[in-house]
C-alpha positions as CSV (number, residue, x, y, z in Angstrom):
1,X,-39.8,17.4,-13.0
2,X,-36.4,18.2,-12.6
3,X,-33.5,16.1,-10.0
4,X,-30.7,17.1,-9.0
5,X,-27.7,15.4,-7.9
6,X,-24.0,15.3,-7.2
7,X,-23.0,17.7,-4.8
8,X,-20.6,17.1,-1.7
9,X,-18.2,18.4,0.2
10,X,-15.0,19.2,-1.4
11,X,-11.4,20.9,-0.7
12,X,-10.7,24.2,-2.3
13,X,-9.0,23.4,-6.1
14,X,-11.0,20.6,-6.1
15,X,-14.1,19.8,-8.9
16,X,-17.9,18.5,-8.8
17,X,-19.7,17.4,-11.5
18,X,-23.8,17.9,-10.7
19,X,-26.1,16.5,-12.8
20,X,-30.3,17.2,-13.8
21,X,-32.2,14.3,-14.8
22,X,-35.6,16.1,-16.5
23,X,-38.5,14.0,-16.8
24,X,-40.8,14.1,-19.1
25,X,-40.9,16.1,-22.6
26,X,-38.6,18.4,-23.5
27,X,-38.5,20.6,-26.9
28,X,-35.5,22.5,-28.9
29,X,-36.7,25.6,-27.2
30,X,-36.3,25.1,-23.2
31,X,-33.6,26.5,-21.7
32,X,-31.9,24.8,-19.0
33,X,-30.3,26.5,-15.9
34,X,-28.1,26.4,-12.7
35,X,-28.6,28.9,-9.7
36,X,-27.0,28.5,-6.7
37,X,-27.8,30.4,-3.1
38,X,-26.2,30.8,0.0
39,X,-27.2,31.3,3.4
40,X,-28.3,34.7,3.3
41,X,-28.1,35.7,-0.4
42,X,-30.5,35.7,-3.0
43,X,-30.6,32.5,-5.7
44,X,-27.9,33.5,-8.4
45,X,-27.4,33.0,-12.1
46,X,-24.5,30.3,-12.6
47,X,-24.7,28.9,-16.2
48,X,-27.2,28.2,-18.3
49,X,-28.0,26.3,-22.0
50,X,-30.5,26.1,-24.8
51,X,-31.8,22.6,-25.2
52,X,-31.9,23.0,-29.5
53,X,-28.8,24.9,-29.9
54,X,-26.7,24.4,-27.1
55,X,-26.4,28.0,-26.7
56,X,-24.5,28.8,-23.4
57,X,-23.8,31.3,-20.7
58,X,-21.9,31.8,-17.5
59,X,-21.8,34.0,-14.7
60,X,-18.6,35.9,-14.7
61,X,-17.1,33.9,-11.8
62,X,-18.3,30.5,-13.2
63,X,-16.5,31.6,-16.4
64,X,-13.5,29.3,-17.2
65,X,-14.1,26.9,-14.2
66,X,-17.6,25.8,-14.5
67,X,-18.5,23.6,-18.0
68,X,-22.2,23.4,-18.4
69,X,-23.7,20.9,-20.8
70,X,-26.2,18.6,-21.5
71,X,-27.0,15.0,-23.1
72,X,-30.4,15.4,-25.0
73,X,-31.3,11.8,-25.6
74,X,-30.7,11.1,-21.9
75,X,-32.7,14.4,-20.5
76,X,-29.8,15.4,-18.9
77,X,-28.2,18.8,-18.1
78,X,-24.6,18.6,-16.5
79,X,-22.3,21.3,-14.5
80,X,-18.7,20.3,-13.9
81,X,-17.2,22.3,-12.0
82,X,-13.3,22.6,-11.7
83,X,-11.1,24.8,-9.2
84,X,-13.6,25.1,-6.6
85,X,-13.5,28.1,-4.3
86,X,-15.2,28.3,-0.6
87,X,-17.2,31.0,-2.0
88,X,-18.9,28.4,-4.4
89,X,-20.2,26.9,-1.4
90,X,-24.2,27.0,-1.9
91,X,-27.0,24.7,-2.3
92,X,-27.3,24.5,-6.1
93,X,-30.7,24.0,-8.3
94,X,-31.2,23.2,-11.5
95,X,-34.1,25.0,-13.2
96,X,-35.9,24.8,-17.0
97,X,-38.1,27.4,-18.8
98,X,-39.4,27.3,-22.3
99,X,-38.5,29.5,-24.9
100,X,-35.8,32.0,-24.6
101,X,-32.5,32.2,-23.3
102,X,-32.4,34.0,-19.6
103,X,-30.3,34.7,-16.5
104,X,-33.3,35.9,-14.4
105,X,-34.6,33.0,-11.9
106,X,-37.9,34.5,-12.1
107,X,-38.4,33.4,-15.4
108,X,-37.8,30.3,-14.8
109,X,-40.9,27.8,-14.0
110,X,-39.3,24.1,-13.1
111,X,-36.9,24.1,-10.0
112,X,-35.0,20.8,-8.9
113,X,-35.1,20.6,-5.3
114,X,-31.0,21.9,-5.0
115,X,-28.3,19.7,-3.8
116,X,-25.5,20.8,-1.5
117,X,-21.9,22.2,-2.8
118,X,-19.9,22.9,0.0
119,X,-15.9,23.7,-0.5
120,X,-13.6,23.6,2.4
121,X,-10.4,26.2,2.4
């Protein structure tokens, strides 16, 4: 199971750290993500990180604001996020899949139940 937490309203510039607790097992080959989605829009690719090797990705407008990372003896996947925009506004999920690294949400098979980001201009 997967919870997420730490999202709030904040001013534009501003920064949000969420965090996953993951219960339960976890192995050197799950891959841990964050979508987000807005009213409207389909559930997008944010960031994501290989549990083992702490491989990492970013979508191209989380790139050089948004740090993902996790802690593995704590089961715990992070996403700070600095110089917010109110186009990051979105309800954000966390999400885990075994094996390889991916940016499709369809291939992804544990959800978190999303917590609100919502940045004011």
């Amino acid at each position: 199971q997967l919870q997420a937490s730490g999202g709030g309203l904040v001013q534009a510039g501003g920064s949000l750290r969420l965090s996953c607790a993951a219960s339960g097992r976890t192995s050197s080959r799950v891959v841990a993500g964050w979508f987000r989605q807005s009213p409207g829009k389909e559930r997008e690719f944010v960031a994501a990180i290989t549990w083992g090797s702490g491989i990492l990705g970013y979508t191209d407008s989380a790139k050089d604001r948004f740090t993902i990372s996790r802690d593995n003896g704590k089961n715990m996947v992070y996403l700070q996020m600095n110089s917010l925009r109110p186009e990051d506004t979105a309800v954000y999920y966390c999400a885990a899949k075994p094996g390889d690294y991916t940016r499709a949400p369809d291939e992804y098979d544990y959800w978190g139940q999303g917590t609100q980001v919502t940045v004011s201009s």
